[in-house]
C-alpha positions in Angstrom: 18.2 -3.1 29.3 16.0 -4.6 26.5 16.8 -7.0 23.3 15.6 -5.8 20.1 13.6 -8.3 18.4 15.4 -10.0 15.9 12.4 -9.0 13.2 13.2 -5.9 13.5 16.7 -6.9 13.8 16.8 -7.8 10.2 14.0 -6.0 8.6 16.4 -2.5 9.2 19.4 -4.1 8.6 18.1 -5.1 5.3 16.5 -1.9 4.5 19.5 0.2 5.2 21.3 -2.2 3.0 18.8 -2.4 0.2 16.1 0.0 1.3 17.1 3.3 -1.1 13.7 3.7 -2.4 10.9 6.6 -1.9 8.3 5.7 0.6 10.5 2.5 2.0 7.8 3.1 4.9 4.9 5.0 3.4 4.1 2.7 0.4 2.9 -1.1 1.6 4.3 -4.3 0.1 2.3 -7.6 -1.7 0.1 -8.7 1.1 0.9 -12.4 0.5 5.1 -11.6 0.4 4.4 -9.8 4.2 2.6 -13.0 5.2 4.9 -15.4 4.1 7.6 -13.5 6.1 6.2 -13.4 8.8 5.7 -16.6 8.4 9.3 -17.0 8.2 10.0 -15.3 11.5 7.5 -16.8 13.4 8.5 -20.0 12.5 11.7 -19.3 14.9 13.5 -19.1 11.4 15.8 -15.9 10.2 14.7 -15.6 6.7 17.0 -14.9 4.0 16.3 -11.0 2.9 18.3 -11.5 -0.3 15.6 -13.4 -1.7 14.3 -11.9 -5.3 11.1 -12.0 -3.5 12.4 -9.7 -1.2 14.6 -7.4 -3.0 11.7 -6.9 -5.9 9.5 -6.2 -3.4 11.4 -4.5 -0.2 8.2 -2.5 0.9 7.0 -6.0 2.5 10.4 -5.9 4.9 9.2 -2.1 5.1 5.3 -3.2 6.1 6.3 -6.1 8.5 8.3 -3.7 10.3 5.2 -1.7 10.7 2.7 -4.8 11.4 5.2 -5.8 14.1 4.6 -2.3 15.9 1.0 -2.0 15.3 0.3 -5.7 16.9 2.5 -4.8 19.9 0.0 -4.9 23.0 0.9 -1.8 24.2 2.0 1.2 21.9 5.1 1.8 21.9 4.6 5.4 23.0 2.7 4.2 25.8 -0.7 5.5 27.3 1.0 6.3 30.4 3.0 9.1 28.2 0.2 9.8 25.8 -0.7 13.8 27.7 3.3 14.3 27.6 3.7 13.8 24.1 0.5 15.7 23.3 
């Protein structure tokens, strides 16, 4: 059995909550509101979502979600699978 991270955690929490947009995924948020949560997170910290910050600009809960699974070292469909999913 795995833990899910607690980014990811919080980022879908909040985005179920608060996330009833078009293209909560497909459209990226302000580069500099991504950085400073993950800043947030990586400084062992759970940010608070409910920020204006964050609620004027949910696509950067959206895009740290999706840096989080682009930076994982493997894929999360792994190589080993790769000829089974194709």
């Amino acid at each position: 059995c795995f833990s899910v991270p607690q980014v990811l955690k919080s980022c879908t929490e909040f985005i179920e909550k608060h996330g009833i947009v078009d293209g909560i995924y497909r459209l990226s948020g302000i580069a500099s509101n991504i950085q400073k949560l993950r800043h947030e997170f990586d400084s062992e910290q759970i940010p608070d979502l409910t920020k204006d910050i964050y609620i004027q600009d949910i696509h950067c809960v959206g895009s740290l979600c999706k840096l989080y699974f682009r930076e994982l070292p493997n894929p999360l469909l792994t190589y080993q699978l790769y000829e089974k999913f194709s």
